[in-house]
C-alpha positions as CSV (number, residue, x, y, z in Angstrom):
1,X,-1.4,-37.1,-132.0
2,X,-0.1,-33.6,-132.1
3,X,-1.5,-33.1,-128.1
4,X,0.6,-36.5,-127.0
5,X,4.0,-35.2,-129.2
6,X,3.7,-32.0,-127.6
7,X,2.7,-32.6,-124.1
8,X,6.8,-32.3,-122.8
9,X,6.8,-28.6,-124.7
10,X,8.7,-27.4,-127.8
11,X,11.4,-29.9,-127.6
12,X,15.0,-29.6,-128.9
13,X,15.6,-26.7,-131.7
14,X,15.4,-29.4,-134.3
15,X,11.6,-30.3,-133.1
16,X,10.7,-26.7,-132.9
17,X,13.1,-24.6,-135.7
18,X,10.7,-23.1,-138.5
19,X,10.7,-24.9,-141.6
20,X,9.4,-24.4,-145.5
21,X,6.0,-25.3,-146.2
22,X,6.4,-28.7,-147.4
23,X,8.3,-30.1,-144.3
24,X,5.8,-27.8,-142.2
25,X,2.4,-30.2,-142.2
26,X,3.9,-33.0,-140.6
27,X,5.4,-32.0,-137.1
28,X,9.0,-32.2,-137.3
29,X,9.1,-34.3,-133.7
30,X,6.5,-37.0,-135.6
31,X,8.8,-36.8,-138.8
32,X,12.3,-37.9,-136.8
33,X,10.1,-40.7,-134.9
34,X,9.1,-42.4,-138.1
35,X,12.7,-41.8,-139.3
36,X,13.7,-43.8,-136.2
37,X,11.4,-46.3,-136.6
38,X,12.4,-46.5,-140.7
39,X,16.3,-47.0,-140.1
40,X,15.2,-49.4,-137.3
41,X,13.7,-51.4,-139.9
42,X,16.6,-51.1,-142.7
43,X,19.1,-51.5,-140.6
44,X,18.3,-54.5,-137.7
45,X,15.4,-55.7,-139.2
46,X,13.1,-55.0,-137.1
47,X,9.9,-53.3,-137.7
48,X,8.0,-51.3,-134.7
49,X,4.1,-50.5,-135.6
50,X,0.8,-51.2,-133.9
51,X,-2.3,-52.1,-135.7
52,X,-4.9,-49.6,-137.0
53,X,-7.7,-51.5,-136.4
54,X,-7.1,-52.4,-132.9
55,X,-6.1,-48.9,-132.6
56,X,-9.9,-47.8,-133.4
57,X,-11.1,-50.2,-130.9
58,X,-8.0,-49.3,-128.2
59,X,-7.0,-46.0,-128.8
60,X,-3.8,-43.9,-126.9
61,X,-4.8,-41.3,-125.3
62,X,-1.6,-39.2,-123.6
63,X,-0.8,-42.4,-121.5
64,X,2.6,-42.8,-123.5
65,X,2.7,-47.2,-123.7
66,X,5.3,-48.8,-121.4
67,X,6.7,-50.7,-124.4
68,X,6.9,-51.4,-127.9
69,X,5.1,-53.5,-130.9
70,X,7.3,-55.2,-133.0
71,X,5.3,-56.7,-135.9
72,X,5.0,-60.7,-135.9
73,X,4.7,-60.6,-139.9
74,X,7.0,-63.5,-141.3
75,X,10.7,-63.0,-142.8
76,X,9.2,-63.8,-145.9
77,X,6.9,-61.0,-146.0
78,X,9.6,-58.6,-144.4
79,X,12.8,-59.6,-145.8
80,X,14.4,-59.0,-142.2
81,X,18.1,-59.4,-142.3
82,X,19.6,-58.5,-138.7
83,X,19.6,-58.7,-135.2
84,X,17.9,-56.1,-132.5
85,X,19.4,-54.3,-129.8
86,X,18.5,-54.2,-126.1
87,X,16.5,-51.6,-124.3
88,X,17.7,-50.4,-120.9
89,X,15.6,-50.1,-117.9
90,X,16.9,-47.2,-115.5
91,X,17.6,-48.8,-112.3
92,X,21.3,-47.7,-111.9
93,X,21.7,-46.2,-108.7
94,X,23.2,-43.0,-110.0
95,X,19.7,-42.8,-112.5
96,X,18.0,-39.3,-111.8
97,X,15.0,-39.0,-110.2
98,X,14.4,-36.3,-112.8
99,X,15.6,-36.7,-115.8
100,X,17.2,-34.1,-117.8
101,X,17.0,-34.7,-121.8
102,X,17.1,-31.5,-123.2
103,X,20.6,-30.9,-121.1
104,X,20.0,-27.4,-120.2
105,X,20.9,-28.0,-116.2
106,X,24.5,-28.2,-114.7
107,X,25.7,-32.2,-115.5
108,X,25.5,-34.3,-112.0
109,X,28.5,-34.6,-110.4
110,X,29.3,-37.3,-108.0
111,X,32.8,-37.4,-106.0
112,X,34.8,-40.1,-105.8
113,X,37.1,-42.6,-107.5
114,X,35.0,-45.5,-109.3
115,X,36.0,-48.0,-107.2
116,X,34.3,-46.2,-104.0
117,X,31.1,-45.4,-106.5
118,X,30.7,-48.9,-107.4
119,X,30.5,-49.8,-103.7
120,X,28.4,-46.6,-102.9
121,X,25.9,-47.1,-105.2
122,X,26.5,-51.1,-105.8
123,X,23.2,-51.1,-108.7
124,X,24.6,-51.1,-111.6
125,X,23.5,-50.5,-115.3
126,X,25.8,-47.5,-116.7
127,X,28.6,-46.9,-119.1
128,X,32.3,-46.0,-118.1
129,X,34.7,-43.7,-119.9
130,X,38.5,-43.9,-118.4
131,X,40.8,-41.4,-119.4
132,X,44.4,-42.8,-119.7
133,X,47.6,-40.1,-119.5
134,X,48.0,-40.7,-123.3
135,X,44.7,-38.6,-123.8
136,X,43.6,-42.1,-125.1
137,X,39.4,-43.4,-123.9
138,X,38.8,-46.6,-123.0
139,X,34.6,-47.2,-122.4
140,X,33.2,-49.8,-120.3
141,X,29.9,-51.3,-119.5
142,X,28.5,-52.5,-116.1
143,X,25.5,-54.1,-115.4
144,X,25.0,-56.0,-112.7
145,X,21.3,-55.7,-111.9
146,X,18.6,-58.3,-113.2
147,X,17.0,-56.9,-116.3
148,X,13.3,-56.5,-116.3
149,X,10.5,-58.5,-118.6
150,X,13.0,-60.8,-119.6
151,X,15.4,-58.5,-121.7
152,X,19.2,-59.4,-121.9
153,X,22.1,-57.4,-120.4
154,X,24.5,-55.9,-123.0
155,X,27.0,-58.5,-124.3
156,X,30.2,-56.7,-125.1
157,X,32.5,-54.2,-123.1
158,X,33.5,-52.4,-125.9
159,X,31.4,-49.6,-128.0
160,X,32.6,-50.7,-132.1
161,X,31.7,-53.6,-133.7
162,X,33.7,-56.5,-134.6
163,X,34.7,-58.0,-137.4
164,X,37.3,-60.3,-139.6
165,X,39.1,-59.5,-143.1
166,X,41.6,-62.2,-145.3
167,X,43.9,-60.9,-147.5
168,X,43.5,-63.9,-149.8
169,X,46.6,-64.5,-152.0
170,X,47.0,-66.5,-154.7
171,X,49.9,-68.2,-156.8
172,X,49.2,-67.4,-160.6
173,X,50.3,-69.1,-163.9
174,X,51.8,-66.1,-165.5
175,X,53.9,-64.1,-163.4
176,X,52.8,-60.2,-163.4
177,X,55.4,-57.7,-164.7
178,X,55.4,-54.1,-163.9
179,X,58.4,-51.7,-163.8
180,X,59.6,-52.3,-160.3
181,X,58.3,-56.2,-159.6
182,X,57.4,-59.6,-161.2
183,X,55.6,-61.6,-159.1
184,X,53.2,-64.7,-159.5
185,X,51.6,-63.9,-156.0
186,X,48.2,-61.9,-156.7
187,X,45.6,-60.5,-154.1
188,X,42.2,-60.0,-154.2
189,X,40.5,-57.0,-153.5
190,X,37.1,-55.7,-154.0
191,X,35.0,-52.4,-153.9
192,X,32.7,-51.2,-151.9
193,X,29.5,-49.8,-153.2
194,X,29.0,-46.6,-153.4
195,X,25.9,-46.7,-150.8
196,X,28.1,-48.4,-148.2
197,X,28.0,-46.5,-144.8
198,X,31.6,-47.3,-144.3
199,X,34.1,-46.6,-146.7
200,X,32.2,-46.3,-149.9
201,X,33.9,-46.9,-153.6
202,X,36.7,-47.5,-151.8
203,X,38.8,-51.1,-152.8
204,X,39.1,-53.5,-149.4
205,X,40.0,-57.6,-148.8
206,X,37.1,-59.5,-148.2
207,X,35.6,-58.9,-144.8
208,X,32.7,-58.3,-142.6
209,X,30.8,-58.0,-139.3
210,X,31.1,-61.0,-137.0
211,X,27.7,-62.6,-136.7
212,X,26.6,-64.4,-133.6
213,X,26.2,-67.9,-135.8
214,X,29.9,-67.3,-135.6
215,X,30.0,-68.5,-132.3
216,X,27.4,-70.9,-132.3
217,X,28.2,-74.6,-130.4
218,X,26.9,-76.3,-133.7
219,X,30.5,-75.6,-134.8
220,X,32.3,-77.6,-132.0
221,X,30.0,-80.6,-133.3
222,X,31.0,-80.4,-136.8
223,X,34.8,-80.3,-136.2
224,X,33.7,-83.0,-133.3
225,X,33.1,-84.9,-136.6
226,X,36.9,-85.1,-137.5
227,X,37.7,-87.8,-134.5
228,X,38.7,-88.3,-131.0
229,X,39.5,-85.2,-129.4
230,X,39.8,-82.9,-132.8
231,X,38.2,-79.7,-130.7
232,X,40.5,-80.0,-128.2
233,X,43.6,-80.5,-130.9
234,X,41.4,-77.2,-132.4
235,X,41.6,-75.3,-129.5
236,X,45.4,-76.7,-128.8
237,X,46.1,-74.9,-132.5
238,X,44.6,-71.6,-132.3
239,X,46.4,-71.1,-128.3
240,X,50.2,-71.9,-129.8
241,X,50.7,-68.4,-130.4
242,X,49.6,-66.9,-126.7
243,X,45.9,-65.3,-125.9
244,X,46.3,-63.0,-129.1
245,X,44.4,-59.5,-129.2
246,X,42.0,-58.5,-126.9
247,X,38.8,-59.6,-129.6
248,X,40.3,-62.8,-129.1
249,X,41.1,-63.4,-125.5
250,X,38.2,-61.3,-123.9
251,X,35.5,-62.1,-121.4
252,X,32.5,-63.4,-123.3
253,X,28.8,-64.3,-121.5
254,X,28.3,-67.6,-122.0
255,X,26.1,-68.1,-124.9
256,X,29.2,-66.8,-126.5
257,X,32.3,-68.6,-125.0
258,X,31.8,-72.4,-125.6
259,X,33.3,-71.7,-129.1
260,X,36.9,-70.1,-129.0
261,X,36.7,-66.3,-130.2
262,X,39.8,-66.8,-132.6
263,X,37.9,-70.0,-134.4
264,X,35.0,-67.8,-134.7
265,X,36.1,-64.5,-136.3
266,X,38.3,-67.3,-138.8
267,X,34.7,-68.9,-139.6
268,X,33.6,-65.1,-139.8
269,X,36.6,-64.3,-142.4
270,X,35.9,-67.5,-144.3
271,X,32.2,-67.0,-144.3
272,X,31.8,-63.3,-145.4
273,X,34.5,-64.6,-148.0
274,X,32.3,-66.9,-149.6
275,X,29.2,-64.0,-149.2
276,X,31.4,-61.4,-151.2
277,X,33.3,-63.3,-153.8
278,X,31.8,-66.6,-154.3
279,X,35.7,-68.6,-153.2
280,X,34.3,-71.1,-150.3
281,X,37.5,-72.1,-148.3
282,X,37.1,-75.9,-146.8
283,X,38.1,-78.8,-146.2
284,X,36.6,-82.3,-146.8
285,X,35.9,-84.5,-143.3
286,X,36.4,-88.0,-144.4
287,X,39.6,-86.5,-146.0
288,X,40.8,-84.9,-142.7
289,X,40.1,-87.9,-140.5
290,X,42.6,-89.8,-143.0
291,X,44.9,-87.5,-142.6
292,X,44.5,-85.1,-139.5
293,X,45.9,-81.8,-139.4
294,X,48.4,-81.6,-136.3
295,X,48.8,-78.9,-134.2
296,X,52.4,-77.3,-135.2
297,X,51.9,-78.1,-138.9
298,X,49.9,-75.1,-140.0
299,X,49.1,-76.1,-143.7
300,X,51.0,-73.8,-146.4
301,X,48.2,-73.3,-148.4
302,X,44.6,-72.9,-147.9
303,X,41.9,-75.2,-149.7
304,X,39.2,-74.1,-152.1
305,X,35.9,-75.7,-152.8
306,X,35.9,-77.4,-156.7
307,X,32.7,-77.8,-156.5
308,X,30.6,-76.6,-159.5
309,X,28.7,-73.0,-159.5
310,X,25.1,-74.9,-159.7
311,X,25.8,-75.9,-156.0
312,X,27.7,-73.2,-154.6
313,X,25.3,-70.2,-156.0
314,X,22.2,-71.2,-153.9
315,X,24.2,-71.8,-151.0
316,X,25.5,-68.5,-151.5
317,X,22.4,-66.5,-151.9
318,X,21.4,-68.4,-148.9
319,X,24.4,-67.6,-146.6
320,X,24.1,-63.6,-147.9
321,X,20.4,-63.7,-146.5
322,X,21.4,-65.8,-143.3
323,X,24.5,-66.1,-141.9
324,X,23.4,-69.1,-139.7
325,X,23.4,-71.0,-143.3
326,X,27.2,-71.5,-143.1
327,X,26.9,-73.9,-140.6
328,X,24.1,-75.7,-142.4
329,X,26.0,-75.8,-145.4
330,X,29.0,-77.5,-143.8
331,X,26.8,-80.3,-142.8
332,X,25.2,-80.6,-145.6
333,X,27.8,-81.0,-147.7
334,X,30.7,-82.7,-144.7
335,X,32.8,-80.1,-144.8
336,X,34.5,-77.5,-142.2
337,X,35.9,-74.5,-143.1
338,X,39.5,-74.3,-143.3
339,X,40.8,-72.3,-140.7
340,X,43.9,-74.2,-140.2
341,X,45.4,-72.4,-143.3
342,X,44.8,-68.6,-141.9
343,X,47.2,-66.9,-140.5
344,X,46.7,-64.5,-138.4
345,X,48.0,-60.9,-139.8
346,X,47.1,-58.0,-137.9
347,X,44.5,-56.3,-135.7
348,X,42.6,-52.7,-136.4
349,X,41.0,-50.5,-134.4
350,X,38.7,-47.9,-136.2
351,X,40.0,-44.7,-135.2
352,X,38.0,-42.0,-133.1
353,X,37.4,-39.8,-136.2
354,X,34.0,-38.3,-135.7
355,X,31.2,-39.6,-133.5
356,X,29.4,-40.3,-136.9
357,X,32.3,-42.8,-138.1
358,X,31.3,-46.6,-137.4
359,X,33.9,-48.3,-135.7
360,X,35.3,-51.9,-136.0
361,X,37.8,-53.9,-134.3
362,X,39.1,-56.2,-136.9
363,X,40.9,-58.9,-137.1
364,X,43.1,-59.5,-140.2
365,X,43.9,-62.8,-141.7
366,X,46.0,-63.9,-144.4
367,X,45.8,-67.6,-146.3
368,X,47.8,-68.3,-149.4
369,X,45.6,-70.9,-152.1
370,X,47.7,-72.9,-154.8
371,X,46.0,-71.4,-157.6
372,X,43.5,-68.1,-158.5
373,X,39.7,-69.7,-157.7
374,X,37.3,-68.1,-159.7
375,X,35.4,-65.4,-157.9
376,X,32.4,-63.4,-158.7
377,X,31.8,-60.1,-156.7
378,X,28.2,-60.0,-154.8
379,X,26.5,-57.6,-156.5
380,X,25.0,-55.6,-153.4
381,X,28.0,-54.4,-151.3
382,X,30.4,-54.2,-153.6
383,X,30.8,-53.4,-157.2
384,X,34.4,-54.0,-158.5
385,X,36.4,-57.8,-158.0
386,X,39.7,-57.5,-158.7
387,X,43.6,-59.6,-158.6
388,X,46.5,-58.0,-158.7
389,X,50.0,-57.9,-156.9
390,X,50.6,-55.7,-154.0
391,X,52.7,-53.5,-156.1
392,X,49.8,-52.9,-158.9
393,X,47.3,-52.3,-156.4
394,X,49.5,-49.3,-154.4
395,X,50.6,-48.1,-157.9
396,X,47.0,-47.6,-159.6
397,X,46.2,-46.0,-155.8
398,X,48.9,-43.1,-156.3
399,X,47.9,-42.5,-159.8
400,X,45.4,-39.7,-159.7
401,X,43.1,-40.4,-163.2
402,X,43.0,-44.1,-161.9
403,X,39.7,-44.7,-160.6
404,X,41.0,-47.3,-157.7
405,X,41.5,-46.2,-154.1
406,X,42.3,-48.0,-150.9
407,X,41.3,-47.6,-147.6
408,X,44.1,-47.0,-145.1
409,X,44.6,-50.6,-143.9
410,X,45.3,-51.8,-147.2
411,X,47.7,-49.4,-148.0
412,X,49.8,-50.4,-144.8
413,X,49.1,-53.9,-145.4
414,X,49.9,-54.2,-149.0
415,X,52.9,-52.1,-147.9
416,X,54.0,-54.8,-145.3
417,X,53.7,-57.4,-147.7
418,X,55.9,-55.6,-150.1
419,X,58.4,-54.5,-147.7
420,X,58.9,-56.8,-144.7
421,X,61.7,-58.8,-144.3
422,X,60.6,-62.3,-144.8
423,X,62.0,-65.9,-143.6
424,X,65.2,-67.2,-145.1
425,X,67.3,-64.4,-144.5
426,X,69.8,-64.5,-141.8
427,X,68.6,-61.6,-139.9
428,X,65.4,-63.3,-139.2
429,X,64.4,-63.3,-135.5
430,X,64.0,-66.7,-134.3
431,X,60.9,-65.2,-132.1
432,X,59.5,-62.5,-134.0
433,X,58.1,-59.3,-132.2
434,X,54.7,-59.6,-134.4
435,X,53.1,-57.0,-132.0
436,X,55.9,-54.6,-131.6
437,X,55.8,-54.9,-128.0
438,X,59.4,-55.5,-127.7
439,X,63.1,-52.9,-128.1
440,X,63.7,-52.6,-132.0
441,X,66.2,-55.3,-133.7
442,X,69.7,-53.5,-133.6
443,X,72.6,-55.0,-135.2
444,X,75.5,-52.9,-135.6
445,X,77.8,-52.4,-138.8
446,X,77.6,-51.0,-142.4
447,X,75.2,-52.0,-144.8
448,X,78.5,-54.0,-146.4
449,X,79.4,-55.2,-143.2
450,X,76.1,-56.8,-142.5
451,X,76.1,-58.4,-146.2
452,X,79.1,-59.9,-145.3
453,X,78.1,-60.8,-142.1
454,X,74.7,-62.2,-142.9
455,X,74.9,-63.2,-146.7
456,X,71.5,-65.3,-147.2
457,X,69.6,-62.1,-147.9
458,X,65.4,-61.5,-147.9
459,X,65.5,-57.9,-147.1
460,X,64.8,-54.3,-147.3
461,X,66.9,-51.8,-147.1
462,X,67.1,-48.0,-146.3
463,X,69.8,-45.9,-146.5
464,X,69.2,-42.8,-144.5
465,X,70.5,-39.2,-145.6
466,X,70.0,-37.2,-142.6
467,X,67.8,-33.5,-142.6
468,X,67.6,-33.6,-146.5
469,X,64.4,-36.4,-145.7
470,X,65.4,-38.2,-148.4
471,X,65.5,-42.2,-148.0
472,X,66.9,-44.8,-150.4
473,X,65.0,-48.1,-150.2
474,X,66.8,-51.3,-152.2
475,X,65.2,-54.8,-151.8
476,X,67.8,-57.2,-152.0
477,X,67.3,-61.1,-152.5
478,X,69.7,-63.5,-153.0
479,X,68.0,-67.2,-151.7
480,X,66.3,-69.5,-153.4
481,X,62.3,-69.0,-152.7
482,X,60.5,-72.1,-151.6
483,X,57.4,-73.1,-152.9
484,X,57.8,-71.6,-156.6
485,X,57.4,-67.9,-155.7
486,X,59.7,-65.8,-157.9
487,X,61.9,-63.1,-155.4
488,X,61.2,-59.4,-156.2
489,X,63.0,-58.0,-159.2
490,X,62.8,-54.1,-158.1
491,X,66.8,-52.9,-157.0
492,X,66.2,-49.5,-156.3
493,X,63.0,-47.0,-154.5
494,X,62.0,-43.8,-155.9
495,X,59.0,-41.7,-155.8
496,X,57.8,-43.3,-157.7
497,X,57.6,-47.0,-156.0
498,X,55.0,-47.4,-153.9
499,X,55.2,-46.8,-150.3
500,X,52.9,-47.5,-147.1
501,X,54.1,-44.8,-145.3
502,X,50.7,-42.8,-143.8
């Protein structure tokens, strides 16, 4: 074993660095493979070993094997929870004929723009990096070449992961007071453990990493279910509002396009809901063939399951373990999940931090349920369930012996749901700029003149005082809310109030 590890020489400095006697038996290049192989297994679920008894009978000699063994052992016996990734063969054009890991040579260098390499050296299999005059990166990857032993070419362009988030509000008996606000509007929000890779102890909306079930055709047939033509009427609702971000609207290969991205990162949001707080967001099929959704009447409010815990608990347990169980559960039970009542919210990039930080392009929903459904936090990602109004949530954030703290997207979010101006006032756009795409809303005239002007009021104001960087925020609200919602009581901002400002 130690001949075959070091028959390429010392290695890297971390291979070859002294260490104290007890990391010094075991050599340090065999300790980072078996970490490898360890994370391999935590993480995708995959476990790579070989057999010892075959290995008597068939042993490696320095011939380093072409390929790997993955253990046939049943789930059952491995608990595995995840999906592998995809080895590349080295048949780009551009490949090396030798190889330099250790990188102690100049880097290659190969003129030309990357249209003329693409058509210089047409065989494909590489990654891109394009760098934009806003210093921003934008990665690609090409393959074009047919993968050998049967493996799959990579599926997305992008290097993050993506995912989908609801900010789940709820309309509650007893309105909640607090200093600045009274509202009976509460949000749920839950913490992540403290063993979370991404943004431990930290409070977030329900949310999660899209899972390829998401997209799975099985979901065209269960809306199928509904009637004549209810996937098309689907797809007719989710395009009303244009193509949408680019995790919507992107090229997909084609295990992955029959079902419309946007319907399955809604599924995704409504399925890792149900996995982290127990609220299971449907609808009932005989009752939606009675009365159809159409497609410019987006429901108010979404629809929670009232079925009793003895049902729901298995199924969740079963849906943590397997996301694919979703689906099963719809059919068993004639239901689809409800994604006619999520609106869509926002989009969020992870930011280029570190090349340590995970990064996720996330898609944030928002649906609005008559009353609070009981919820129960999972237990294994997260520690903390809690509902509160926007206002409570920013407020506990800011105060330093509180033990609550938010990650950056709900600070601005919570933010925009305190301060935005919302319909009913007569400043409203007619077509909203949602992505901030277009030239700023200017009217002209004092803050009396536009009151005048424009007296049904929903808005926010702020009264800038020039170098001395202080602002004045007032809400002001003078229409009768729809729906039962009570407007916000707070007049004036101060330090104090929270703000969303980062």
């Amino acid at each position: 074993m130690k001949s075959f590890l070091s028959r390429g020489g010392p290695g890297p400095y971390i291979f070859s660095r002294e260490r104290p006697k007890e990391f010094s038996e075991v050599p340090s290049e065999l300790a980072f493979l078996i970490c490898t192989i360890r994370e391999t297994f935590e993480e995708p679920g995959i476990l790579l070993v070989r057999d010892i008894n075959r290995l008597r009978n068939e042993p490696i000699n320095e011939d380093q094997p072409v390929s790997g063994k993955s253990s046939f052992l049943s789930d059952s016996i491995l608990k595995l929870g995840g999906k592998g990734s995809r080895k590349m063969p080295n048949s780009d054009d551009l490949y090396p004929e030798d190889p330099y890991f250790d990188g102690e040579r100049e880097i290659l260098s190969v003129l030309g723009t990357m249209e003329q390499l693409m058509i210089r050296y047409p065989n494909i299999n590489r990654s891109e990096m394009f760098h934009a005059d806003d210093n921003s990166e934008r990665r690609n990857f090409v393959c074009n070449i047919k993968m050998k032993d049967g493996q799959l070419p990579p599926l997305f362009k992008t290097h993050w992961r993506e995912a989908a988030t609801l900010l789940l509000v709820a309309k509650s008996r007893t309105p909640v007071v607090s200093k600045f606000q009274t509202c009976n509007l509460q949000i749920l929000m839950l913490k992540r453990s403290g063993k979370s890779k991404f943004m431990p102890k930290l409070h977030v909306f329900p949310g999660g990493v899209a899972d390829a079930a998401d997209f799975s055709p099985e979901w065209l047939d269960q809306f199928g279910k509904l009637g004549n033509d209810s996937v098309n009427s689907m797809k007719s609702f989710l395009s009303r509002g244009g193509p949408g971000p680019y995790m919507f609207s992107r090229e997909r290969s084609k295990e992955f396009s029959e079902v419309p991205s946007e319907l399955a990162f809604r599924i995704c949001a409504l399925r890792v809901t149900f996995k982290e707080s127990g609220i299971l967001l449907v609808r009932d099929i005989n009752g939606l063939r009675n009365e159809p959704i159409k497609v410019g009447d987006q429901p108010v409010s979404g629809k929670s399951s009232i079925l009793s815990d003895s049902i729901l608990k298995p199924w969740r347990e079963r849906v943590d373990e397997d996301a694919s169980q979703f689906i099963t559960l719809c059919k068993t039970l004639d239901i689809v999940p409800d994604v006619w009542s999520l609106f869509e919210w926002s989009n969020w990039l992870t930011p280029k931090l570190s090349v340590k930080v995970r990064r996720y392009d996330t898609a944030f929903f928002l649906c609005v349920v008559d009353y609070m459904p009981e919820a129960i936090h999972c237990y294994k990602e997260t520690t903390e369930l809690e509902w509160s109004s926007a206002s409570q949530f920013v407020l506990k954030h800011q105060d330093q012996s509180n033990s609550l703290k938010l990650a950056p997207p709900q600070i601005v979010e919570l933010g925009r749901i305190l301060h935005r101006c919302r319909k009913g006032d007569d400043l409203y756009p007619e077509d909203p700029d949602f992505d901030g795409e277009r030239e700023i809303l200017s009217v002209p005239g004092t803050m009396e003149r536009l009151r005048i002007k424009y007296p049904n009021m929903n808005r926010s104001e702020m009264l800038l005082h020039g170098d001395d960087a202080s602002d004045d925020w007032n809400f002001v609200c003078n229409i009768k809310m729809k729906d039962g919602q009570l407007p916000p009581l707070f007049e004036t901002f101060d330090s104090d109030v929270p703000q969303a400002n980062l």
